[in-house]
RODO-2510 file (C-alpha; in nm, 4 decimals, decimal comma):
residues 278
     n   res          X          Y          Z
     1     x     3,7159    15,5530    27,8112
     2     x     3,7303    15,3692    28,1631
     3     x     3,8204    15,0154    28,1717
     4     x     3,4745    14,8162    28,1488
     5     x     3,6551    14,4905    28,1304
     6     x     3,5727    14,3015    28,4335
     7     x     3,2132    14,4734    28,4365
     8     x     2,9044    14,2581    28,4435
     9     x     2,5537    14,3752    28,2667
    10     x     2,2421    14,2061    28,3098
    11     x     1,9479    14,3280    28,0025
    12     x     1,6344    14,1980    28,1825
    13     x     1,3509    14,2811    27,9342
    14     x     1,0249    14,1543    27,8482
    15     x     1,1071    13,9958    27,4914
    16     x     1,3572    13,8460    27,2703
    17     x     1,4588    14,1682    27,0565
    18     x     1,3747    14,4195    27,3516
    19     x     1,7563    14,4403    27,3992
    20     x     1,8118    14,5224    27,0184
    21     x     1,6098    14,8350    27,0187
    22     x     1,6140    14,9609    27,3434
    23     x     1,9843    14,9544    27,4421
    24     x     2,1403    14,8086    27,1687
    25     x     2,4413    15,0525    27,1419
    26     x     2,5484    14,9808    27,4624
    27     x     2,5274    14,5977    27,4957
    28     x     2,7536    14,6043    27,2157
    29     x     2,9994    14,8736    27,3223
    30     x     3,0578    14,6456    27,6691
    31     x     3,0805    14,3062    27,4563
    32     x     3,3354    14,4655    27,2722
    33     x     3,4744    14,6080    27,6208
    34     x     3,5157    14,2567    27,7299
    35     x     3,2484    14,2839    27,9609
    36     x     3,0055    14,0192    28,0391
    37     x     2,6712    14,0749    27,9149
    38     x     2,3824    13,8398    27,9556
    39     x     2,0462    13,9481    27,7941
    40     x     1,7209    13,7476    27,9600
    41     x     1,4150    13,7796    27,8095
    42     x     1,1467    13,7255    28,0705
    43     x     0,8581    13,5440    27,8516
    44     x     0,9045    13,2843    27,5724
    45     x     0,7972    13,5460    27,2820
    46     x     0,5020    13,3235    27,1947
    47     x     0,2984    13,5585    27,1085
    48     x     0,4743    13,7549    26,8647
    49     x     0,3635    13,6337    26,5394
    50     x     0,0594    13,6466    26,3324
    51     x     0,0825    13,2516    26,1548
    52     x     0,3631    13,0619    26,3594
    53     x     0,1911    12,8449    26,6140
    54     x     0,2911    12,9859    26,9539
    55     x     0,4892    12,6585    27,0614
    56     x     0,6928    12,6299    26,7538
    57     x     0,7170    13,0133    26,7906
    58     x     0,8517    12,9767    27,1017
    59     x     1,1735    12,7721    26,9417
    60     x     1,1974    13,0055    26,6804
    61     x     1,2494    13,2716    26,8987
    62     x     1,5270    13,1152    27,1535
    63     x     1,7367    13,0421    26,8194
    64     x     1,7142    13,3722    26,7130
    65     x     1,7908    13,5363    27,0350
    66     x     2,0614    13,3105    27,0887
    67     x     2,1845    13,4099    26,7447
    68     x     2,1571    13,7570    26,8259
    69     x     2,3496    13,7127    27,1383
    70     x     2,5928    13,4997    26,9772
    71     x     2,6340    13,7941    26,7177
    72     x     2,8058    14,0230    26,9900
    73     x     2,9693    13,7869    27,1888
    74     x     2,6854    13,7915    27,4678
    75     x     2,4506    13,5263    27,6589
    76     x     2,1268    13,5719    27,5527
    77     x     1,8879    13,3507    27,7321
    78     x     1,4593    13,3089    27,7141
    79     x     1,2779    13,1935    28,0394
    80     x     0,9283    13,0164    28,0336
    81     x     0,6776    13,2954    28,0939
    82     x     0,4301    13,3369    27,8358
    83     x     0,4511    13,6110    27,6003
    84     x     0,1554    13,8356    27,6800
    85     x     0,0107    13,7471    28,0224
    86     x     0,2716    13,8484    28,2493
    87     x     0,2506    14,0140    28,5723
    88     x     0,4854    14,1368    28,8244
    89     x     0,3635    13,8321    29,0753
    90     x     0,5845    13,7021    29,3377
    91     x     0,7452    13,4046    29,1133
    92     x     0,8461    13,6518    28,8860
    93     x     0,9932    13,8780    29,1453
    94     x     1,1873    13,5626    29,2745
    95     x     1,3071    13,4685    28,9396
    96     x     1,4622    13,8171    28,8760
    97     x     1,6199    13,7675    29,2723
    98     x     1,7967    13,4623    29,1719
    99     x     1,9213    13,5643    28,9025
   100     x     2,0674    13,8937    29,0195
   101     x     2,2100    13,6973    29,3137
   102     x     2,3447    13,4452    29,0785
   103     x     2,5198    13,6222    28,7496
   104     x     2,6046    13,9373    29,0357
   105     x     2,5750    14,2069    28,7907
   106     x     2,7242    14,5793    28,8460
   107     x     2,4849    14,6932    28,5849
   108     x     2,0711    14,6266    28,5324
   109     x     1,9343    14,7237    28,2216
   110     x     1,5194    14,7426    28,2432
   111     x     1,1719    14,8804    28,0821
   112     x     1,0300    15,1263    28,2996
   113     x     0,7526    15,0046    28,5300
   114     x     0,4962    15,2800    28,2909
   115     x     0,5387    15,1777    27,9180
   116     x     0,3158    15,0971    27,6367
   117     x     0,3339    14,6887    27,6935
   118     x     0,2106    14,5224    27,9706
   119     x     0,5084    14,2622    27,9644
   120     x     0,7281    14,5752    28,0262
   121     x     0,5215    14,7072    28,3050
   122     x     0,5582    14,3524    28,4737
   123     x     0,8747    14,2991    28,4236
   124     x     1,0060    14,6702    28,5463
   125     x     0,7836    14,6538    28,8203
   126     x     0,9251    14,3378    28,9122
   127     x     1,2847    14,4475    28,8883
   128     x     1,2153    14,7264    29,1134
   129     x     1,0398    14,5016    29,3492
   130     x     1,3418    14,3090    29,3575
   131     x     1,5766    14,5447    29,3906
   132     x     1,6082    14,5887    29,7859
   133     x     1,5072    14,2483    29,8259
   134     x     1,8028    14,1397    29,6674
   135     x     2,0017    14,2039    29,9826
   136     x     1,7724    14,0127    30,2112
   137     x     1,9199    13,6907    30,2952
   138     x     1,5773    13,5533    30,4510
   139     x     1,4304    13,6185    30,0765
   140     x     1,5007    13,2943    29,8403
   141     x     1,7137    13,1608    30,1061
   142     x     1,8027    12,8864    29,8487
   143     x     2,0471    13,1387    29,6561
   144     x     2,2702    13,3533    29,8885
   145     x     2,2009    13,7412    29,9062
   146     x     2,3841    13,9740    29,7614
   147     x     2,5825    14,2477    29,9786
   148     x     2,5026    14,5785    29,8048
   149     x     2,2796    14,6351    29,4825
   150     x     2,3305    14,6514    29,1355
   151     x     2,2772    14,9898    28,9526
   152     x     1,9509    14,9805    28,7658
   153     x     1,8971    15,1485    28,4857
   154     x     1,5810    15,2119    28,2842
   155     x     1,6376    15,1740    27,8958
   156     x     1,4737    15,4798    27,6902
   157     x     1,0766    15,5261    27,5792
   158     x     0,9497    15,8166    27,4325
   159     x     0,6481    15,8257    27,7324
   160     x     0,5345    16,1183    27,9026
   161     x     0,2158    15,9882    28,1159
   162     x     0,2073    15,9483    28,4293
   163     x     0,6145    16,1368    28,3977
   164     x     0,8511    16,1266    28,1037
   165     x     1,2394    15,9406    28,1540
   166     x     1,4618    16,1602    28,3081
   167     x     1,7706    16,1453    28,1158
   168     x     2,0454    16,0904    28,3680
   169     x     2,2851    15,9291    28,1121
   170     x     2,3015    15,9846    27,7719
   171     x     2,5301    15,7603    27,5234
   172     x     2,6358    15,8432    27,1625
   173     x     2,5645    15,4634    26,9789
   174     x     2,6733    15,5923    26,6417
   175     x     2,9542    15,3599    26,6395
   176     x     2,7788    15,0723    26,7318
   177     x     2,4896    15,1177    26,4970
   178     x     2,5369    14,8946    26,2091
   179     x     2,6543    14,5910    26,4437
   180     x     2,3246    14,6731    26,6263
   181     x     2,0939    14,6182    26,3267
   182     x     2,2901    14,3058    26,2130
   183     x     2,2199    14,1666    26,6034
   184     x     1,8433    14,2588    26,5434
   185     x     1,8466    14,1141    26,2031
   186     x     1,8842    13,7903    26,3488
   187     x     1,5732    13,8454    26,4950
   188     x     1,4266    13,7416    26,1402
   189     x     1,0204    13,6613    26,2393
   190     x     0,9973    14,0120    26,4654
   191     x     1,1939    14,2766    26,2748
   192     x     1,0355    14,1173    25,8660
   193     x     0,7842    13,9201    25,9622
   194     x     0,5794    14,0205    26,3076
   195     x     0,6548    14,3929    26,3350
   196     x     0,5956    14,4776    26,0351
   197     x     0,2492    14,2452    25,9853
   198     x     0,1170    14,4584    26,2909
   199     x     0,2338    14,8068    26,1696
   200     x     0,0583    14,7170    25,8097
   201     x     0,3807    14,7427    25,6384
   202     x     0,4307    14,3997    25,5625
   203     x     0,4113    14,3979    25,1669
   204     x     0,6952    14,6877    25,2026
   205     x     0,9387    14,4295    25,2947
   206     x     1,1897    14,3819    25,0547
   207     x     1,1714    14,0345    24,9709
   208     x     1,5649    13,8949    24,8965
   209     x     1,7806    13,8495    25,2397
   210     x     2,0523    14,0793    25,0794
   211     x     1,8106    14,4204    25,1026
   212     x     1,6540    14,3396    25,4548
   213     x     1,9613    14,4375    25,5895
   214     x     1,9112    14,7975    25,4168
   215     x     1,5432    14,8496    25,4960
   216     x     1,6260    14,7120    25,8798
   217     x     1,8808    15,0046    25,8937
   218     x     1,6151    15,2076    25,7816
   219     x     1,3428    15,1494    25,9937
   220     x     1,6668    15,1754    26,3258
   221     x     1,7513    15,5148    26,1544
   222     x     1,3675    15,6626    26,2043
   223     x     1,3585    15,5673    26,5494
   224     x     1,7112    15,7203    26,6714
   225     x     1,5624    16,0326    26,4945
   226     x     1,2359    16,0010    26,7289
   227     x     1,4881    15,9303    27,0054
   228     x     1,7151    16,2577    26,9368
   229     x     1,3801    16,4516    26,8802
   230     x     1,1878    16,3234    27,1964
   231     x     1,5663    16,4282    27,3944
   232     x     1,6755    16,7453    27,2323
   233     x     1,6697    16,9643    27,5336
   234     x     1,8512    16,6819    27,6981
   235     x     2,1172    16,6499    27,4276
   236     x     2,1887    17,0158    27,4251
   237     x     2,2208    17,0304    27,7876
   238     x     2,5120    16,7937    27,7659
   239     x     2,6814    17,0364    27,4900
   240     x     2,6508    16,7272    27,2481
   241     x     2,5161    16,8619    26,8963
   242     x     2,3505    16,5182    26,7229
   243     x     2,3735    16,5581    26,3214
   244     x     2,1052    16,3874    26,1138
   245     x     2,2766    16,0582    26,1486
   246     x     2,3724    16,0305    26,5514
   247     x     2,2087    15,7762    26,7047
   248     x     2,1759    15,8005    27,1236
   249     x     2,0630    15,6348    27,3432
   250     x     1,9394    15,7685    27,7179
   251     x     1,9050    15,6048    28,0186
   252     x     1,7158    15,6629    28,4105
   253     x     1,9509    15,5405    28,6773
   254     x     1,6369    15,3894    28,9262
   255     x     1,6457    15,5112    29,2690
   256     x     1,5492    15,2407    29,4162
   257     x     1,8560    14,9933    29,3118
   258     x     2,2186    15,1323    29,4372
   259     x     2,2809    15,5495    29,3071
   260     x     2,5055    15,5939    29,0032
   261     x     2,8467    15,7553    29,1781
   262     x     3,0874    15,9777    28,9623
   263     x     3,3683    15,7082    28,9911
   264     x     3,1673    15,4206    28,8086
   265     x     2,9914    15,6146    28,5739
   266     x     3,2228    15,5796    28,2587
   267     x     3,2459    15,1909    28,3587
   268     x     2,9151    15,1179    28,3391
   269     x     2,8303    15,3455    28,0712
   270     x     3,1631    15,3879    27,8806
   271     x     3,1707    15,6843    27,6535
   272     x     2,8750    15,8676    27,8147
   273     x     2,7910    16,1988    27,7448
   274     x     2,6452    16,3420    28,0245
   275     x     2,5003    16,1967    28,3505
   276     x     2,2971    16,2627    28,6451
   277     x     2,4819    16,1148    28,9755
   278     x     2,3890    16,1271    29,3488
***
């Protein structure tokens, strides 16, 4: 596996617990590289809940992020949007600027500007926006420009309209797995309280903190199979055979950030299986 040691990722996504299930396996596979990983949810998550009061909500939800983070060894830090009515507008874009200019990342993890959530759409659309712009000293002149881009990466959906993900890297997580679901576990009023209210599950929940753990894993073990289903033609293109417990996860190097190049693939996405580079 190539050194990842002195690499820096930056997980931009639209909630806390976006980073949990869609790239999980490899935030924790570069914490444990000794890379530095900082996870920023755009919004405050105050709308994620069905009887917490958004503003106490809001506080629930930066202590459980930075729980998660502190789970893995990683920074994980919630900005002041609100949950729900975001939109890729120009203080967003110049939000995202700054802070690629500032942590200087050699890896961007990011939804896809088409996704199910409108937070997602925002908040890819505004990474993408950003991406050139990033370079452009005369843009937020306040924080100096960078002098090449960041790789950006698009974290897995299973969406096909208006085009499906093109899997240009693809990761075995297996490892990684359990340490995945205890970081999302900390996540306690999305993954047994929220989620599972809104999918009319909620009564399913086992009840004592010693099975959540179990019926967490669960619930993480049916979506790597929709994952490995949703990819098999991509998995057996890179000669990888998944058994009924692999869990992968598959990635869309953005062309509109800096191209993935054969000598930095394994450092910014150690152990990868297969990858599409320009």
């Amino acid at each position: 596996m190539a050194d990842s040691a002195n690499c820096r990722v930056l997980l931009l996504g639209a909630h806390p617990d976006d980073a949990e299930v869609f790239a999980g396996g490899l935030v924790v596979r570069h914490c444990r590289a000794g890379s530095r990983v900082r996870i920023i949810s755009v919004t405050d998550g105050r709308s994620g809940h069905h009887e917490i009061p958004p503003e106490e909500l809001v506080r629930v939800r930066r202590q459980e992020a930075q729980a998660a983070g502190e789970r893995v060894g990683a920074e994980y830090v919630t900005w002041d949007f609100p949950d729900g009515s975001l939109e890729p507008s120009l203080e967003v874009r110049r939000a995202v600027i700054r802070e690629v200019r500032t942590f200087k990342p050699d890896l961007i993890l990011t939804h896809r500007p088409n996704d199910y959530h409108p937070d997602h759409r925002a908040v890819g659309s505004a990474v993408q926006d950003a991406s050139y712009l990033v370079t452009v000293p005369h843009v937020c002149q306040d924080t100096p420009a960078l002098r090449r881009d960041p790789v950006v990466a698009y974290m897995s959906d299973l969406f096909t309209r208006p085009n499906r993900l093109r899997a240009d890297v693809v990761i075995d997580v297996s490892d990684e797995f359990d340490e995945v679901v205890a970081m999302a576990a900390c996540h306690e009023s999305q993954f047994f309280q929220w989620l599972p209210y809104h999918e009319g599950i909620l009564p399913d929940v086992p009840p004592a903190p010693s099975e959540r753990l179990t019926w967490l894993s669960e619930r993480f073990r049916d979506w790597a199979r929709q994952r490995r289903e949703h990819f098999h033609d991509e998995l057996l293109a890179s000669q990888f055979e998944p058994t009924d417990r692999s869990v992968i996860e598959v990635y869309e190097v953005s062309e509109y950030a800096r191209r993935l190049d054969a000598g930095e693939r394994l450092r910014l996405f150690p152990g990868a299986l297969a990858s599409r580079v320009s």
